[in-house]
PLY file of the C-alpha trace (Angstrom):
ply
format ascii 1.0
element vertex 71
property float x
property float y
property float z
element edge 70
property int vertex1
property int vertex2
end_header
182.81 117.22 -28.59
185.46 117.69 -31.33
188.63 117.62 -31.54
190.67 121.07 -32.21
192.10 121.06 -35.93
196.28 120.27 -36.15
196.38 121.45 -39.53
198.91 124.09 -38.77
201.09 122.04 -36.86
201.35 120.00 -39.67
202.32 122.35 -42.25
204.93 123.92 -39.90
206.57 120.35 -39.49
206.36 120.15 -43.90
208.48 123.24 -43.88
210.82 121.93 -41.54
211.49 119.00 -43.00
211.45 119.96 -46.35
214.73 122.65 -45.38
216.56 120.18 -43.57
215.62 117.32 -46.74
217.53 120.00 -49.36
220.20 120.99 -47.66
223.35 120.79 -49.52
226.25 118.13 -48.39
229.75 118.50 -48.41
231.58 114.68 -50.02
234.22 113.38 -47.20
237.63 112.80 -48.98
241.19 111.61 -48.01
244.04 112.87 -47.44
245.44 112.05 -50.76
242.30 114.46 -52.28
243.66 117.45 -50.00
247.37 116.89 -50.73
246.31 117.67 -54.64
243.57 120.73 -53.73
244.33 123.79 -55.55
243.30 125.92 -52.45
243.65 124.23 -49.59
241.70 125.19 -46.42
242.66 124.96 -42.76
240.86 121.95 -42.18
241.89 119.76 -45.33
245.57 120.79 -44.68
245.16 119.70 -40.22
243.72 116.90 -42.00
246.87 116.29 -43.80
249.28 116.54 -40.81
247.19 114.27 -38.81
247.75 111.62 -41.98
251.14 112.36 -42.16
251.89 110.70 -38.77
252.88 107.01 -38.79
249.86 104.79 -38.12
247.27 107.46 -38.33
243.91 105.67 -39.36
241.13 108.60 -40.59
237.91 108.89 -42.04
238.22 111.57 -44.16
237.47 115.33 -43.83
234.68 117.04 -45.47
235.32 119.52 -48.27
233.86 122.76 -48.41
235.00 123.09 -52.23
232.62 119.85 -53.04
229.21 121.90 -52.19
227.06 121.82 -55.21
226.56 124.86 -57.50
224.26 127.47 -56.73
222.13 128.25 -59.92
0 1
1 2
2 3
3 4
4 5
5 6
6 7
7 8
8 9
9 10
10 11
11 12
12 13
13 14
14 15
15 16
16 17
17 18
18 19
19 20
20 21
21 22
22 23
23 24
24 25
25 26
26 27
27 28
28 29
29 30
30 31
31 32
32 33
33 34
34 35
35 36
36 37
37 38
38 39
39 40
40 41
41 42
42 43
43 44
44 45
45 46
46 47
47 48
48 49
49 50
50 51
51 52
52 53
53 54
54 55
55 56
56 57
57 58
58 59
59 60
60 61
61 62
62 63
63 64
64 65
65 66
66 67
67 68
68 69
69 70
């Protein structure tokens, strides 16, 4: 008795991988990066409130204007 072939279970995993492996990341930056942006967005200027506040620790926000260039 053999086994049935996987073979196409295995590419469609490849392909799934492989989109999710080359997707394009936004860099986190501070609050200091959004008080400088030449257009600032909705998040990066919440961002900026929320830093404004006394003792407000953050992480950073991420920026949409950091995605790398389309060729």
């Amino acid at each position: 008795m053999s086994k049935p072939s996987s073979k196409g279970s295995r590419a469609s995993k490849k392909k799934e991988l492989s989109s999710v492996i080359h997707r394009p990341q936004m860099k986190i930056v501070t609050s200091d990066v959004c008080a400088v942006c030449k257009t600032p967005c909705a998040r990066g200027l919440a961002y900026l409130a929320k830093m404004s506040e006394p003792g407000a620790v953050g992480r950073g926000v991420p920026c949409v204007l950091t995605l790398p260039k389309a060729n």
